[in-house]
C-alpha positions in Angstrom: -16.4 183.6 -94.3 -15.0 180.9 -91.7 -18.8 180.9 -89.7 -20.5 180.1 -93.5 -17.9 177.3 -94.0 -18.8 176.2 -90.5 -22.4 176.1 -90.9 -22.0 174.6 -94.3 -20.4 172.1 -92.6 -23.0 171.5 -90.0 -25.7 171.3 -92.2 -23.6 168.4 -94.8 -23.0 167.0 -91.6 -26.6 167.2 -90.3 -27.9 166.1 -94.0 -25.5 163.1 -93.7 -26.6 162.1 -90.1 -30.1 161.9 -91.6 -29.4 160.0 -94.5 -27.6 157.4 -92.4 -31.0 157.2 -89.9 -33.4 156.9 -93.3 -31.2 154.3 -94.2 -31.0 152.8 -90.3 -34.9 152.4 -90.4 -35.3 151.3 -93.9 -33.2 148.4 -93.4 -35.4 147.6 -90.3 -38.5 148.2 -92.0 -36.8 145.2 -94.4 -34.7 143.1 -92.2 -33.1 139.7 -94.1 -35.4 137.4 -93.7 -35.3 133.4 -94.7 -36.8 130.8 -96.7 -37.4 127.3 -96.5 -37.5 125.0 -99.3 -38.1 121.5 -99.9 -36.9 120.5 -103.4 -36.9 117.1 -103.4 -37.4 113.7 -101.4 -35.7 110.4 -101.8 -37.1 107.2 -100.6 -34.7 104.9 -98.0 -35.4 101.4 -98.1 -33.5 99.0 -95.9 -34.7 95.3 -94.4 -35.6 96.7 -91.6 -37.2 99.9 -92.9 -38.6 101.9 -95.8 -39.2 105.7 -95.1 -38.5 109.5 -97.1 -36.3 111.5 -96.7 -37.1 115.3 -97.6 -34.3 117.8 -98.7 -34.2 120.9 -97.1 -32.7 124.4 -98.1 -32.3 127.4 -96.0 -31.8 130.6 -97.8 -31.5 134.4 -97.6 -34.9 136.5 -99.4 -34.0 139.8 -101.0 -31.0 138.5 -102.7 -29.2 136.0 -104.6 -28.0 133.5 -102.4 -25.0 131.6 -103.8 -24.8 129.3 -100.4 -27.3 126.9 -100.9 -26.4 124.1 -98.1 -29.0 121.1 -97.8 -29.7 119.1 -95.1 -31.4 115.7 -95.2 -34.4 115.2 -92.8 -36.8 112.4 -91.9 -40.5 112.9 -91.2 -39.8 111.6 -87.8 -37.3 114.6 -87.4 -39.8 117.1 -88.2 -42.1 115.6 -85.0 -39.4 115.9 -83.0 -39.1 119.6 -83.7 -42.8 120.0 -82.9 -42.8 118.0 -80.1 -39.4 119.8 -78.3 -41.1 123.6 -79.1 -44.6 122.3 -77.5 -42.5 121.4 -74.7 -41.3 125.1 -74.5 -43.5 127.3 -75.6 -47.0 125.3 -75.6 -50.2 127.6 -76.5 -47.6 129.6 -79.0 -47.8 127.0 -81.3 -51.3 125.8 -81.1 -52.2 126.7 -84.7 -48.5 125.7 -85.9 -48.1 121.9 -86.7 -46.3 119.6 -89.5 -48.7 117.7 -91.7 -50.4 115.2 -90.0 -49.0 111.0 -89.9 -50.0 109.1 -92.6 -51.5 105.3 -92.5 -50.9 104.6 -96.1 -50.0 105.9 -99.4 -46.3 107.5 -97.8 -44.7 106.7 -100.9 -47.2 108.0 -103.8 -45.5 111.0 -106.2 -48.6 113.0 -105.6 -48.5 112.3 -101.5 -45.0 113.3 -101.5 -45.7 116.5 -103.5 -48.4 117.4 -101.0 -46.2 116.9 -98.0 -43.3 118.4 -99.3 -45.6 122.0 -99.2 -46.9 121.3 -96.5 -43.4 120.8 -94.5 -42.3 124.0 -96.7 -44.8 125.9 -95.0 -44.2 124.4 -91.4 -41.2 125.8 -91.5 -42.1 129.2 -92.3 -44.5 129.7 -89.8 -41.9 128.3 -86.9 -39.9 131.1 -88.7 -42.5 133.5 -88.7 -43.3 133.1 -84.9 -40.3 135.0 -82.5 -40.0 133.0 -79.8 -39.5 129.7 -82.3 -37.0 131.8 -84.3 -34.8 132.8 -81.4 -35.3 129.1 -80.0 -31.9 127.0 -79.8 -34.0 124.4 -80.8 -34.9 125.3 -84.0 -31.4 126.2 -85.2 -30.4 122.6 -83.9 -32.9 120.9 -86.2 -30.5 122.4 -89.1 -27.2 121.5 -87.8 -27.1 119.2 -84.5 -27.5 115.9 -86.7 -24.3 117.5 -89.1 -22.3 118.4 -86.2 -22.6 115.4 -84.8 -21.5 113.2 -87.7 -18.6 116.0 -88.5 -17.2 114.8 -84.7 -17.6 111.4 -85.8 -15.6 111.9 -88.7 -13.4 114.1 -86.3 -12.7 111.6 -83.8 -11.9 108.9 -86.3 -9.1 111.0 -88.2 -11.6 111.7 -91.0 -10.4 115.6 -91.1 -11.1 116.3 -94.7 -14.5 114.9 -94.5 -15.5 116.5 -91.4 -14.1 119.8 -92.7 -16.6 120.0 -95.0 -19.4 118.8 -93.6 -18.3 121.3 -90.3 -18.0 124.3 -93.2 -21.8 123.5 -94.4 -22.8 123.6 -91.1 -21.3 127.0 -90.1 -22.7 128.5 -93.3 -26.4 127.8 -92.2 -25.4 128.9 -89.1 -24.6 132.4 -90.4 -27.8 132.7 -91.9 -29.4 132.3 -88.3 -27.4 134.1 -87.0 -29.7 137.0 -86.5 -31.7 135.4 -84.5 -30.0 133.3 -82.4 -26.8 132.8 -79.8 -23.4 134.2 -81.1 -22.3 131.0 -79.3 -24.4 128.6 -81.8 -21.3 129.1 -84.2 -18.5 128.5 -81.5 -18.3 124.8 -81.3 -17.9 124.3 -85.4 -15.7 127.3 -85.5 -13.6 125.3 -82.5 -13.9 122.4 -84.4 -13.0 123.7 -87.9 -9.6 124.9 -86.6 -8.9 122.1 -85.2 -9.6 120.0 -88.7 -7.2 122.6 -90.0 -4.7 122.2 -87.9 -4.9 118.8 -87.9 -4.4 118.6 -91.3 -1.4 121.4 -91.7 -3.2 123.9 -92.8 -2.2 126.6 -90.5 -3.3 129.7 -92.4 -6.9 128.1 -92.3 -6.6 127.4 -88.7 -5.6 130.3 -87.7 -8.6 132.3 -89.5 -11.0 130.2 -87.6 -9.3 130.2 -84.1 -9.4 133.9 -84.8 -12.9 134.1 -85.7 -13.7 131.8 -82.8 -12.0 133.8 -79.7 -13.5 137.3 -79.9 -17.2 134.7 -78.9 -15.7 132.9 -76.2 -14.9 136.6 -74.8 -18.2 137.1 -75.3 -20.1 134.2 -73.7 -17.1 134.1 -70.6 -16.4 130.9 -71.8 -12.7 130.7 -70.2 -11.4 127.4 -71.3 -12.2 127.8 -74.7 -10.6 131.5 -74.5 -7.2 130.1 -73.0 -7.2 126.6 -75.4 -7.9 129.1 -78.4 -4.6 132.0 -77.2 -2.6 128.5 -76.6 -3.2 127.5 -80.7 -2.9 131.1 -81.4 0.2 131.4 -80.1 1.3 128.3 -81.2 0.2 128.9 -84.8 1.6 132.9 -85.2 4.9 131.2 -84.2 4.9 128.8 -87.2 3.8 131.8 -89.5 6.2 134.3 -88.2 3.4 136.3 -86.5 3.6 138.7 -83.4 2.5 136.5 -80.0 3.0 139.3 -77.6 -0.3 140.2 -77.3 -1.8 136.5 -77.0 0.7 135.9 -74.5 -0.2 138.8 -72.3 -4.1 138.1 -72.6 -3.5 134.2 -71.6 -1.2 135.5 -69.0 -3.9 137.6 -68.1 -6.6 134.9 -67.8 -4.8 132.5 -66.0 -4.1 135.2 -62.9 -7.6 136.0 -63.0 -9.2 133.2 -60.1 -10.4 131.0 -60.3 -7.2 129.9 -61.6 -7.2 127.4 -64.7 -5.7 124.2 -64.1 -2.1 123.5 -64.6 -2.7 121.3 -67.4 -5.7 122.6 -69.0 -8.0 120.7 -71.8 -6.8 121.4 -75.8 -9.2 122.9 -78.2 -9.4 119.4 -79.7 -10.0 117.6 -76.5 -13.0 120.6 -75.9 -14.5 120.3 -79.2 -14.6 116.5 -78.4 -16.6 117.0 -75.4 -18.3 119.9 -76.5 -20.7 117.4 -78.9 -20.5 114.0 -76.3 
């Protein structure tokens, strides 16, 4: 009797190990991919300048995708891209380009139509080629222009502002985040705590500190580590939340050599010169 309940329960358990392997390669076979769409332009005229600017929208295929974070970008923006990937990768993308510059008629409803497709479908086929889709350069084109104006915002006491745009920016880093650098999402999850904190919202801070350090472990980055255990500490403290364990780990860090400095930079001041 006790050998027939053990095999039973090396088959279920055999069955099981399958049924988690069919599953394994079916979500391989199917792995999240993303789309790129270009809803809508918007025409910028200044005295100096008149140009379009085309809305873009990264989203996740295969199911509903309640984040739908825009970002505004220039034709100008899109060359860049090209010209930045050329640089790296060359031959790869000789049958990949935007839509070629246009002499006249920029500004048409039917020209705009045309180009807004056409950029759609850029996009996809930078997505659709690996070494573009696991390039630091093409996750920057969806976020370096945002983090940049959220440390602007940052750095002139603007916290609530450059909360949100910081939040936008970590959710389309997510959706990359397949393909690229756990250490793309570092500096905005650095720099959200420190809107948090500087605004008193210490629950907040300390989810994104928390989310933050378990990456600098990961990319050795040991500033950021010992700034983040500093905040850590400092914000369990004002929650009534066990230290012990920070404290050790900082401890920890600062014996390994080389040694940290005595007076070491703040989150804050390495956010700050994390985007300079």
């Amino acid at each position: 009797m006790a050998e027939t309940n053990l095999m039973s329960a090396a088959s279920a358990l055999t069955t099981k190990q399958l049924q988690q392997k069919l599953s394994s390669e079916k979500k391989s076979e199917h792995p999240v991919l993303l789309l790129f769409e270009i809803p809508s332009t918007r025409v910028v005229e200044n005295q100096l300048s008149k140009y379009v600017v085309y809305q873009v929208v990264v989203m996740l295929s295969g199911s509903f995708d309640s984040s739908r974070v825009s970002v505004e970008r220039r034709y100008s923006d899109f060359l860049r891209l090209q010209r930045l990937l050329l640089q790296e990768f060359d031959s790869t993308l000789e049958d990949v380009s935007p839509p070629p510059k246009l002499l006249s008629g920029n500004f048409c409803a039917a020209v705009l139509l045309q180009r807004r497709l056409a950029l759609q479908d850029y996009l996809a086929k930078l997505f659709s080629t690996r070494c573009v889709r696991h390039s630091p350069l093409f996750a920057a084109f969806f976020t370096d222009a945002e983090q940049r104006g959220a440390l602007v915002l940052l750095r002139g006491g603007q916290f609530s502002l450059a909360l949100r745009q910081l939040e936008d920016v970590l959710v389309l880093q997510e959706k990359l985040q397949c393909w690229q650098s756990p250490a793309l999402r570092l500096p905005t999850l650095c720099a959200l705590a420190v809107c948090h904190c500087d605004l008193q919202q210490h629950q907040e801070a300390l989810d994104a500190a928390q989310r933050a350090l378990p990456v600098a472990r990961r990319c050795g980055l040991r500033s950021h580590r010992a700034a983040l255990l500093r905040l850590l500490m400092d914000l369990s403290y004002r929650l009534g939340l066990p230290g012990a364990r920070l404290q050790d780990e900082l401890q920890g860090l600062q014996d390994q050599p080389p040694t940290l400095k005595y007076d070491p930079p703040t989150l804050k001041e390495l956010v700050i010169q994390q985007f300079t």
